[in-house]
C-alpha positions in Angstrom: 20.3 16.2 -46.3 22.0 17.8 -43.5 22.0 14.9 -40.7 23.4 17.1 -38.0 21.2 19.2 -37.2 21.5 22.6 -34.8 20.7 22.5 -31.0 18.3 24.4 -30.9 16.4 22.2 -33.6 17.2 19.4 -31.8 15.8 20.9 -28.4 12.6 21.8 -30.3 12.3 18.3 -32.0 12.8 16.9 -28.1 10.5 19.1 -26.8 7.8 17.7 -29.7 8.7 13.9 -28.6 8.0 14.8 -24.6 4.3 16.9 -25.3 3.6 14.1 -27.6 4.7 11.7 -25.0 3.2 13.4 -21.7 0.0 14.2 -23.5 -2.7 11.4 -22.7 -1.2 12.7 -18.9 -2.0 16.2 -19.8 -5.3 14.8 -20.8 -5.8 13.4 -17.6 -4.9 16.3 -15.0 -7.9 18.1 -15.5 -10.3 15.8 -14.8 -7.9 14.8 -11.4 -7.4 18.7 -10.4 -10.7 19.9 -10.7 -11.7 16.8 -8.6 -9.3 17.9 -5.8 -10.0 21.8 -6.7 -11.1 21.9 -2.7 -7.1 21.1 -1.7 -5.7 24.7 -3.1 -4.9 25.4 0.3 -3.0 22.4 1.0 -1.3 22.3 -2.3 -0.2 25.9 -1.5 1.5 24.8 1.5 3.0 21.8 0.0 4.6 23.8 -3.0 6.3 26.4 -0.2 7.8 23.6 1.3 11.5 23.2 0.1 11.3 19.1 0.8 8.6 18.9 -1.7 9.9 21.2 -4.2 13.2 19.0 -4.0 10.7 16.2 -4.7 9.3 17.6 -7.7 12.5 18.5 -9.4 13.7 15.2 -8.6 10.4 13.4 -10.6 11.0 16.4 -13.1 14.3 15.2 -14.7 13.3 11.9 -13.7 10.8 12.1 -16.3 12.9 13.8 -18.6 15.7 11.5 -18.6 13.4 8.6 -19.3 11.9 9.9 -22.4 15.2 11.2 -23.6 16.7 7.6 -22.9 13.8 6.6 -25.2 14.3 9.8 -27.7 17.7 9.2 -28.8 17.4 6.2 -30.3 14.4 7.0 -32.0 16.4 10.3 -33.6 19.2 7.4 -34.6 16.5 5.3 -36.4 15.1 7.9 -38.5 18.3 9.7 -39.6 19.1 5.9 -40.5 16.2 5.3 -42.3 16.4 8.8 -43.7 19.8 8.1 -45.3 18.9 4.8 -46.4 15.4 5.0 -48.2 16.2 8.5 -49.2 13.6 10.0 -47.4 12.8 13.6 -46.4 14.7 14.1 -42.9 12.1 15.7 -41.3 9.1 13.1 -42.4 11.3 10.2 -41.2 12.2 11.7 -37.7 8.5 12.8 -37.4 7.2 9.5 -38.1 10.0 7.4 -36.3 8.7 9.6 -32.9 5.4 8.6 -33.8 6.2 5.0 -33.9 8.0 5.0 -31.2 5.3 6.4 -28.7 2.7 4.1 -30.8 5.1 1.3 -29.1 4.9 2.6 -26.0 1.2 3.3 -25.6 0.7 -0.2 -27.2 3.0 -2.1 -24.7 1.8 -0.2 -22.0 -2.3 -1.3 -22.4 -0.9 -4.9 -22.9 1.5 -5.3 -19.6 0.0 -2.5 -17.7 -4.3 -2.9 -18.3 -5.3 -1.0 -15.5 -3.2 2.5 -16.6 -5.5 5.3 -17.4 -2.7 6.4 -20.1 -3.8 3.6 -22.3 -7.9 4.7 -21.3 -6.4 8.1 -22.9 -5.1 6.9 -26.4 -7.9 5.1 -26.8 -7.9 3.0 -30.5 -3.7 2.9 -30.1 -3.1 0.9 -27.1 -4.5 -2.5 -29.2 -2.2 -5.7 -29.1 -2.3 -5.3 -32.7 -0.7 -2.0 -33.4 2.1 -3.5 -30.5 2.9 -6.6 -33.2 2.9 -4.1 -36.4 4.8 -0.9 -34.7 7.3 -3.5 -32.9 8.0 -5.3 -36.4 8.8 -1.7 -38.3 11.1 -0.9 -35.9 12.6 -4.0 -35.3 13.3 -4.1 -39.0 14.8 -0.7 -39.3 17.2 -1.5 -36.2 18.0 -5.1 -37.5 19.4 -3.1 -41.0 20.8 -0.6 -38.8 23.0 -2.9 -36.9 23.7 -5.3 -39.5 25.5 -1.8 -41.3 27.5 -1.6 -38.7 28.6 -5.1 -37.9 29.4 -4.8 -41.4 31.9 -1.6 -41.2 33.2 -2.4 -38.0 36.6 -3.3 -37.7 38.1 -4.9 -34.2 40.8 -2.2 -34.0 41.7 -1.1 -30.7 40.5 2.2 -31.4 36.8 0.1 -31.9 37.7 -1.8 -29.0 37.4 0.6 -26.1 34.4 1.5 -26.4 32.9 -1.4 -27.2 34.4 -2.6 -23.7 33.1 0.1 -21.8 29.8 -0.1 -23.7 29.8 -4.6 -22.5 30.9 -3.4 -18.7 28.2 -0.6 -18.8 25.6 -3.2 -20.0 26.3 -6.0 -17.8 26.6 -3.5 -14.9 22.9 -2.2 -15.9 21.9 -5.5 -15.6 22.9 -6.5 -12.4 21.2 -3.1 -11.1 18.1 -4.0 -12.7 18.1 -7.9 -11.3 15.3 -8.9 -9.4 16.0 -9.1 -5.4 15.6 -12.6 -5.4 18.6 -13.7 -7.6 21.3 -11.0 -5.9 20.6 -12.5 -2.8 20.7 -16.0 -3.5 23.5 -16.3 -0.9 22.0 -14.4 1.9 20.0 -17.2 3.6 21.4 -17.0 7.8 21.8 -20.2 10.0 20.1 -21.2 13.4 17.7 -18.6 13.9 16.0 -18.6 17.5 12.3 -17.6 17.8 11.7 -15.1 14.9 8.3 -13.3 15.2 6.5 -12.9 11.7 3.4 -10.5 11.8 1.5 -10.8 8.3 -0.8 -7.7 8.4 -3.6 -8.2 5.3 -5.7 -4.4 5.3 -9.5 -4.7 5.0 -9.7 -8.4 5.7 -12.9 -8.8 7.6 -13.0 -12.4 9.3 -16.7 -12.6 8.5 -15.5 -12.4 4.6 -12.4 -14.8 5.1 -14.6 -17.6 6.7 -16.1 -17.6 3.3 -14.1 -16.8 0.8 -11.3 -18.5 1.9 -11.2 -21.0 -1.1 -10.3 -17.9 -3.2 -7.3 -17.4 -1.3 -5.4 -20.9 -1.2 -2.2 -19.7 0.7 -3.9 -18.3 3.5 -6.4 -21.1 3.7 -3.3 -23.6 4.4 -2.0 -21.3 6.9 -5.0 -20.9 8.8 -6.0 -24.8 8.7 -2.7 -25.1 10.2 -3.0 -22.3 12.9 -4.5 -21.1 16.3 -7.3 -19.1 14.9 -9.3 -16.6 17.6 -12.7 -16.2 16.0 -13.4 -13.3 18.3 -11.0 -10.9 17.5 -11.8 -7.3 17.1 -10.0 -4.2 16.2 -10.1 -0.7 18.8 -10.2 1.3 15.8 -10.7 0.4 12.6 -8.1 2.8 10.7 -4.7 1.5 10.0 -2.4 3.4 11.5 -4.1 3.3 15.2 -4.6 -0.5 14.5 -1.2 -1.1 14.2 0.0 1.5 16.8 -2.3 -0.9 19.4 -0.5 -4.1 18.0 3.2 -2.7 18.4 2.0 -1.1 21.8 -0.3 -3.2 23.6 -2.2 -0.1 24.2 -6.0 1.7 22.9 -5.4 4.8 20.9 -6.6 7.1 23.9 -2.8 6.1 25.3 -0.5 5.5 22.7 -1.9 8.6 20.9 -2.8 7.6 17.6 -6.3 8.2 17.4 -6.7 9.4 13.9 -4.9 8.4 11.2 -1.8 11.0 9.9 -1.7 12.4 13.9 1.6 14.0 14.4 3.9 11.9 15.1 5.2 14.3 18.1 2.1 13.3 20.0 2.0 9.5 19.3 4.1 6.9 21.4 7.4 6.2 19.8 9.3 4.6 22.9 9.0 1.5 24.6 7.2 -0.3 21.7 7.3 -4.3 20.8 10.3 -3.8 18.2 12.0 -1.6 20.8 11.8 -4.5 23.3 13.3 -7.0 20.4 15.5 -4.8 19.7 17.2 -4.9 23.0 17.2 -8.7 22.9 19.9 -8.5 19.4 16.7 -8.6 17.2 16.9 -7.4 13.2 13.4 -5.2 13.1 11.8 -5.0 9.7 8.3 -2.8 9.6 7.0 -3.6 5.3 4.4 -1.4 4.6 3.3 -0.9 0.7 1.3 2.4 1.2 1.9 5.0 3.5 -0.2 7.8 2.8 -2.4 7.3 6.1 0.7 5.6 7.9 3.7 7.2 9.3 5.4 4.0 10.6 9.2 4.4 10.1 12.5 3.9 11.6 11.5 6.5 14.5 9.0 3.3 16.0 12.0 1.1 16.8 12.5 -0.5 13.4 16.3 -0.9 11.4 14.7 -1.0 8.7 11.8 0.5 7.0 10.3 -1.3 3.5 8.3 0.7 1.4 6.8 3.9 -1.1 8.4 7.0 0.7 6.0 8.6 2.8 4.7 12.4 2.2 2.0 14.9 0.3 3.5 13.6 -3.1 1.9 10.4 -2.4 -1.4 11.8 -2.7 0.1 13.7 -6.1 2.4 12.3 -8.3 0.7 8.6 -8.9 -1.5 10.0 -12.0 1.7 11.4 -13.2 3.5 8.1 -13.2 1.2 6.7 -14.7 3.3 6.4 -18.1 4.8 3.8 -19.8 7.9 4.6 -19.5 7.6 5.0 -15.6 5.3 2.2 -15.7 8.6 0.0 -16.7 10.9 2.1 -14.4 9.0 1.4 -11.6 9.4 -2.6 -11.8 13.1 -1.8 -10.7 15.2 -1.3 -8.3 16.2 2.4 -10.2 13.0 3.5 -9.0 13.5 3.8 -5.7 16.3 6.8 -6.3 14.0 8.2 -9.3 10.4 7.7 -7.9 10.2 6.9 -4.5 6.4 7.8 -3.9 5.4 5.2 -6.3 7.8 2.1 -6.4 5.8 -1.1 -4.6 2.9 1.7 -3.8 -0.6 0.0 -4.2 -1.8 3.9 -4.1 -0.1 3.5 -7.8 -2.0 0.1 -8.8 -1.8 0.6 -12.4 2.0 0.0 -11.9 2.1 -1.8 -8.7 5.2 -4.2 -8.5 3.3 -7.2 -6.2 6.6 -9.6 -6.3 9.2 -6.3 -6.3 7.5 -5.8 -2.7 8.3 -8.6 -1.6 11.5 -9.2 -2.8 12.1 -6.3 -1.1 11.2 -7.2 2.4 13.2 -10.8 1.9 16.3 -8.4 0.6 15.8 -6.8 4.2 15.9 -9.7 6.4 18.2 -11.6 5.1 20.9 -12.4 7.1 19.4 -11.9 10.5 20.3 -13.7 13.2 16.9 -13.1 14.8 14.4 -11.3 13.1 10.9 -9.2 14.0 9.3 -9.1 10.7 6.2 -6.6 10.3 4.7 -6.5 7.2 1.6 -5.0 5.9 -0.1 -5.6 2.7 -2.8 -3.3 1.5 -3.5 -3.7 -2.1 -7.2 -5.4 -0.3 -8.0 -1.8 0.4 -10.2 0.2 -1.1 -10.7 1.4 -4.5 -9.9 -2.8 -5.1 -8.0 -2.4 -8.1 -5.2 -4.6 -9.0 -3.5 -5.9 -11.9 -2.1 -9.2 -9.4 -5.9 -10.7 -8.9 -5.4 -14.6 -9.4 -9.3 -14.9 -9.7 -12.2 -13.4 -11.4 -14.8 -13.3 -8.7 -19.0 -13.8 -9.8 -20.7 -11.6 -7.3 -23.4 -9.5 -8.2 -22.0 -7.1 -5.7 -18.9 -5.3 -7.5 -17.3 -4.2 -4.4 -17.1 -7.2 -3.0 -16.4 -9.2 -6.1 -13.3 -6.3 -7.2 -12.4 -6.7 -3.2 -11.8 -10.6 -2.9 -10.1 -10.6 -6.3 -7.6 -7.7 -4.9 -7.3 -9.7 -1.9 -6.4 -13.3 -4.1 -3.0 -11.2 -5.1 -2.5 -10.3 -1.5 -2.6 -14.6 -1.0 0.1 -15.1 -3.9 2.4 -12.4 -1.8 1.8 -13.9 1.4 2.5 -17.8 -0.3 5.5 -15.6 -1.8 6.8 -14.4 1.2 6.6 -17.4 3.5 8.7 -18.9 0.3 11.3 -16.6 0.7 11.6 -16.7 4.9 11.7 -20.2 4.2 14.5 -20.1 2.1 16.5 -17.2 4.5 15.7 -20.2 7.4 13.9 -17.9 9.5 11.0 -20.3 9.6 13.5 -23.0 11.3 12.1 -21.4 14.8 9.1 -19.3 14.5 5.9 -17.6 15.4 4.2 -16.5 12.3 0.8 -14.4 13.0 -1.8 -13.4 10.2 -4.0 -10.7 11.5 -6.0 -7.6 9.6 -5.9 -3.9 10.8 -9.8 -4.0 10.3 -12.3 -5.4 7.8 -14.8 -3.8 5.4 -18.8 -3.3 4.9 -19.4 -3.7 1.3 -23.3 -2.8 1.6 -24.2 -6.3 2.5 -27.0 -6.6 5.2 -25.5 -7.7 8.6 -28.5 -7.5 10.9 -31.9 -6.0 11.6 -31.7 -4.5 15.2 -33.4 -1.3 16.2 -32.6 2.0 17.7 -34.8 3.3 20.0 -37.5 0.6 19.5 -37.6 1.5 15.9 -36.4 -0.9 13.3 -32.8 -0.6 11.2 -30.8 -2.8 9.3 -26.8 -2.8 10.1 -25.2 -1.8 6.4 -22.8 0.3 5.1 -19.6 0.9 3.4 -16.2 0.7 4.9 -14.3 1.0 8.4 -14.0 3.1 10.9 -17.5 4.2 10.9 -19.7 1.8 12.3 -19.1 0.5 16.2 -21.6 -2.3 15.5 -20.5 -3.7 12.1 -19.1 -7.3 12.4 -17.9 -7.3 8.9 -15.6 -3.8 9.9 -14.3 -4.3 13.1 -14.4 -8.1 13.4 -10.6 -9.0 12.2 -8.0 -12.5 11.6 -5.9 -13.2 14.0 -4.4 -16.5 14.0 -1.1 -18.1 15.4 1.3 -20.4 13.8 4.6 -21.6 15.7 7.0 -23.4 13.1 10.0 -25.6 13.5 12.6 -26.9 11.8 10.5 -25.0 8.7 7.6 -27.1 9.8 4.0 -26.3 11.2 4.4 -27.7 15.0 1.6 -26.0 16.5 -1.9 -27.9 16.6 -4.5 -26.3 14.8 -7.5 -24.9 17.1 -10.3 -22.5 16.8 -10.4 -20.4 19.8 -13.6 -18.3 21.1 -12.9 -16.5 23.6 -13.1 -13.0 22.7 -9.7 -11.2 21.9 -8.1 -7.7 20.7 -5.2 -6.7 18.9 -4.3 -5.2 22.2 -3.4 -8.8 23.1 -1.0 -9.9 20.6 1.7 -8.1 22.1 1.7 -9.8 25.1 1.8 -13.3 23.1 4.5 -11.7 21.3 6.8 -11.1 24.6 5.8 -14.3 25.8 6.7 -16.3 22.8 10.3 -14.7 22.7 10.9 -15.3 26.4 9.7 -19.3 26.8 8.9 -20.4 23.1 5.3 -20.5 24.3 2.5 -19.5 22.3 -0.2 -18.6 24.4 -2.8 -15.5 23.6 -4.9 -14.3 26.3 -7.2 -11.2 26.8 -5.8 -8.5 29.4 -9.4 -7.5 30.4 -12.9 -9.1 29.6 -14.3 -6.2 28.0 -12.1 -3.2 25.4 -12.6 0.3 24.0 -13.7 0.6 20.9 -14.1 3.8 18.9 -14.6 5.2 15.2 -11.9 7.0 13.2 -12.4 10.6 11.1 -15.6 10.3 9.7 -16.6 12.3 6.3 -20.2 12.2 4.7 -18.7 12.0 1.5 -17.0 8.4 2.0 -20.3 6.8 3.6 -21.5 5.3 0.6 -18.6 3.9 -2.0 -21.3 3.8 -4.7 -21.4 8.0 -4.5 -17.9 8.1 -3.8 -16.5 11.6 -5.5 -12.9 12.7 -4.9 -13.6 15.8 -5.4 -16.3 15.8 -2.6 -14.0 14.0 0.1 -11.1 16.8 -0.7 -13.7 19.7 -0.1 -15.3 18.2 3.0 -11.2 17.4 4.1 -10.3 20.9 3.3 -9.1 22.6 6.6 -8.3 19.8 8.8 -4.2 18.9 7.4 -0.8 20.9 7.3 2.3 19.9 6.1 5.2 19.4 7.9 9.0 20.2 7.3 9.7 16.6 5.7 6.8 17.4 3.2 4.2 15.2 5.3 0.8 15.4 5.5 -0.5 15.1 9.2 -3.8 16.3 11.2 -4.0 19.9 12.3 -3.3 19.5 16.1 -6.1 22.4 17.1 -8.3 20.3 15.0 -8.2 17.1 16.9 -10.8 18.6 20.3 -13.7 19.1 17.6 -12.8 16.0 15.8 -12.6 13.9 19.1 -15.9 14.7 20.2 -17.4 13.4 16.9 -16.6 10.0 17.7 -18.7 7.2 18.5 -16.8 5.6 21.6 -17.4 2.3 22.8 -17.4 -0.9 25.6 -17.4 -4.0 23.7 -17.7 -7.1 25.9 -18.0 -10.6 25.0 -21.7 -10.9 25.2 -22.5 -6.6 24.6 -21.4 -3.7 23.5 -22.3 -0.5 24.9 -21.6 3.1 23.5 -21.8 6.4 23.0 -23.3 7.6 19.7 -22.1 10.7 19.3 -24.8 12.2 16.5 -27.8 11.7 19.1 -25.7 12.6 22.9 -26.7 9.2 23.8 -25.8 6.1 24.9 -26.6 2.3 23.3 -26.5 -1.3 24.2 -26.9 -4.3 22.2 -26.8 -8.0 23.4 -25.0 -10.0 21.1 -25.7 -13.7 20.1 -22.5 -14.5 18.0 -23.7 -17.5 17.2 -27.0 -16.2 15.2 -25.2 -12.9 14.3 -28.0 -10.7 16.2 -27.9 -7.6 18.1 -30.5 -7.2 20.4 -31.3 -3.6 22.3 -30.9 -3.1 25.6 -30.7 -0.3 28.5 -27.3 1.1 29.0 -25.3 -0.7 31.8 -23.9 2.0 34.6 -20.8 0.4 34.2 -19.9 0.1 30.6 -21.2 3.7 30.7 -19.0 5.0 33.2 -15.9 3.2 31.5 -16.9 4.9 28.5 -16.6 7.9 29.9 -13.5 7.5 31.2 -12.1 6.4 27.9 -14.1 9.6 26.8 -11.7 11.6 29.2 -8.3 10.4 28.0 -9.4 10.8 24.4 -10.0 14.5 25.4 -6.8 14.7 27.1 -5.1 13.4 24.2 -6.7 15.9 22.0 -5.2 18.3 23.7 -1.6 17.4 23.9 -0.6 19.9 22.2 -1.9 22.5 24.4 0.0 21.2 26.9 3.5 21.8 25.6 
């Protein structure tokens, strides 16, 4: 039997290994382009933009190299076996490919349950075909190297490369390490008033008061903390939540009223890390999903800890989706290979929960003072993640699915505090747990009425719903440590409070070591993000229905971002519900009826009561109203 065999043989024997390889992928497509068929458009763009055709190629021989890292040892194998059980050439390197994917698929179902590869090869991905494929090739390798320990001879000739091989490996390995061991020396001394944010997406206070026993890590936190019971969000979309925090301002100023607004029109001077920054401040913004979220090094940060952020996000997770990237992306490696999808809950089948934070800890250490920002989002929805700590019993599978996602956010958060611990950043330190916004998860709120006729307050989601406690009702809580110690006295404050505050607590911590959170007005503006039909009910939910209804209103930039169309944003802005919520009402303008609403809330029975509209809050609506507009138009004016 001729063992070497011709190049072009060997390309086409290759080419076998990667169709078999990428076909449960190929398998999938379909199903995920004819559910974003509406996008065409958008895809168009993206493809003519040479940042995202750079990306491709990039995940192209990314791809390609893995499966020929995995190919050529296979190929060795079966000319091995070939040679040594005289078998037809052909027949073994057929079969030895075949066992070889058979490993993969299998191993991949077993450490990777939630990957719709394994949903694809159905009967193949068992633990048992893992046991019997891993024994026949761990057999034929064990023969294979025992031949060769057998002929080899320690000449110096043999010696070289078996040097260079050693040096290769153990340099492999120390690429591969996990964060947490490389840095074992990188814990700084004497910190002075580090400011933690912990920012947990979707967590709705209502749900945390009680489910909190699911979630141990941020139950001793909290028990230890100033809590604000009251707390509510300006808008319940990430991005404009988290603008407000870093600003101190509604999105009708700091210009982030929708989520992926261009960044050209959204404040990116004189923010919180800005102002830390000046004061010899290391800022860290940890963020493990970006496709809504544009944070980066532009907002006043050193450092930015994350997927990369662009249209690929939205593209290439069902791609990597694959065992072999599915391994890849538990590494370091990943970040030059697949940057879209290493620690990106958007890829949750191979979400890397600890690699996150290991990540964020690899950034701060060393600090003298640190601003730490971090925001976890595998809580969001779909709620699917392979790090859930629980199995929750409630008849209601989006919010039993959501409290399990949210028990892996705890073990990051007891993770992280672990590692700032360890750094000594919590020797002298605020640490504040807040949420963006919560989540309706079709649960009955309240019966109230509009217009004198009854309706009962459920839904599905954020952003949507100006009255929904369980949406726009968020944590926020305060805990000052010292000498890695809880100092500050645990208290459950009232009073209600906005994420528009905490910047001010923020400044004030850092200039007196005081921790002291006040409102900056009695009453806030409050308003609802982009709005689609198709999202309004998760139990419809179609992708293909929220692309088509999407279709129109993005672009993408030169960096291969996806952003809002800027002529786009007058229509959008005047299909928001804008609001005037006050501590014992909330007024506001419901923009499907022209009309304006008021409710008197009882907090203490969780009512809503309807009233006539107060001149005032009407008249500060408006003028909220008015800036909105103006912002709308930004772009117009430039």
């Amino acid at each position: 039997m001729r063992r070497d065999l011709s190049w072009t043989t060997e390309c086409l024997w290759f080419a076998l290994f990667v169709l078999l390889y990428e076909a449960p992928v190929g398998w999938m497509l379909p199903g995920w382009m004819h559910g974003n068929a509406g996008a065409s458009a958008t895809v168009q763009e993206a493809l003519a933009t040479p940042a995202v055709q750079r990306e491709i190629l990039r995940h192209l021989l990314a791809h390609l190299a893995l499966i020929g890292a995995c190919y050529l040892p296979l190929r060795s194998l079966a000319n091995f076996a070939a040679v040594r059980w005289q078998l037809d050439g052909r027949l073994a390197r057929l079969a030895y490919l075949l066992l070889g994917w058979m490993l993969l698929a299998a191993g991949n179902a077993v450490w990777f349950p939630l990957s719709n590869y394994s949903v694809a090869v159905g009967g193949v991905a068992t633990p048992w075909v893992l046991v019997v494929v891993a024994a026949l090739l761990g057999v034929t390798a064990a023969l294979w190297a025992w031949d060769r320990v057998r002929v080899l001879t320690f000449s110096r000739r043999a010696a070289a490369p078996l040097l260079v091989a050693g040096l290769a490996g153990v340099a492999g390995s120390l690429w591969l390490v996990p964060l947490r061991e490389a840095q074992g020396e990188a814990a700084m001394a004497a910190p002075r008033r580090n400011v933690i944010l912990i920012g947990i997406d979707s967590l709705s206070a209502a749900l945390l008061e009680r489910e909190q026993h699911h979630l141990p890590h941020l139950q001793a936190l909290l028990r230890s903390s100033v809590r604000y019971e009251r707390a509510y969000t300006p808008l319940a979309r990430t991005f404009p939540a988290w603008m407000s925090v870093l600003s101190g301002q509604p999105p009708a100023v700091h210009g982030a009223i929708f989520n992926l607004r261009n960044l050209e029109h959204v404040q990116r001077e004189g923010l919180l890390p800005h102002t830390l920054k000046a004061q010899a401040y290391r800022t860290v913004y940890a963020i493990d999903e970006r496709r809504f979220n544009h944070i980066d090094e532009g907002f006043g940060f050193d450092a930015v800890v994350g997927p990369e952020a662009g249209v690929l996000d939205f593209a290439v997770q069902a791609v990597n989706d694959s065992p072999l990237t599915n391994l890849l992306l538990q590494t370091r490696l990943a970040h030059l290979l697949l940057p879209y999808s290493r620690v990106n809950v958007a890829s949750h089948a191979n979400y890397d929960a600890a690699g996150f934070v290991e990540e964020i800890a690899a950034a701060t250490a060393g600090a003298p003072r640190l601003f730490l920002a971090t925001h976890f989002l595998a809580g969001h929805f779909p709620f699917q993640s392979r790090h859930a700590r629980i199995r929750h019993g409630s008849t209601n599978g989006f919010l039993a699915r959501h409290v399990e996602a949210l028990s892996g956010v705890d073990a990051q958060v007891g993770h992280l505090l672990a590692e700032l611990r360890r750094q000594g950043h919590l020797e002298d330190a605020l640490v504040v747990v807040l949420s963006d916004h919560g989540e309706q998860l079709g649960e009955l709120e309240a019966h109230t009425t509009r217009d004198g006729h009854p309706v009962e307050l459920k839904g599905y989601g954020h952003g949507v719903d100006l009255l929904s406690d369980h949406a726009n009702r968020v944590v926020l809580a305060l805990v000052q440590f010292a000498g890695g110690q809880v100092v500050s006295e645990p208290e459950v404050r009232h009073e209600q409070v906005s994420l528009l505050d905490l910047r001010g607590a923020v400044e004030h911590y850092v200039r007196t070591g005081e921790v002291a959170l006040q409102p900056a007005q009695a009453c806030m503006p409050v308003e609802t993000g982009l709005r689609l039909n198709a999202i309004r009910d998760y139990r419809k939910l179609k992708a293909g229905d929220v692309v088509r209804e999407a279709q129109g209103l993005y672009e993408i930039d030169v960096q291969g971002r996806m952003r809002l169309k800027e002529e786009m944003l007058p229509v959008l802005v005047r299909t928001k519900d804008v609001g005037w919520r006050c501590p014992d009402r909330i007024t506001y303008y419901r923009a499907a009826q022209g009309r304006y609403y008021t409710y008197r809330i009882d907090a203490g029975h969780g009512t809503l009561r309807e009233e006539r509209p107060d001149p005032q809050d009407v008249a500060a609506i408006e003028h909220y109203r008015r800036q909105l507009e103006r912002q709308a138009s930004a772009s117009r004016a430039h």
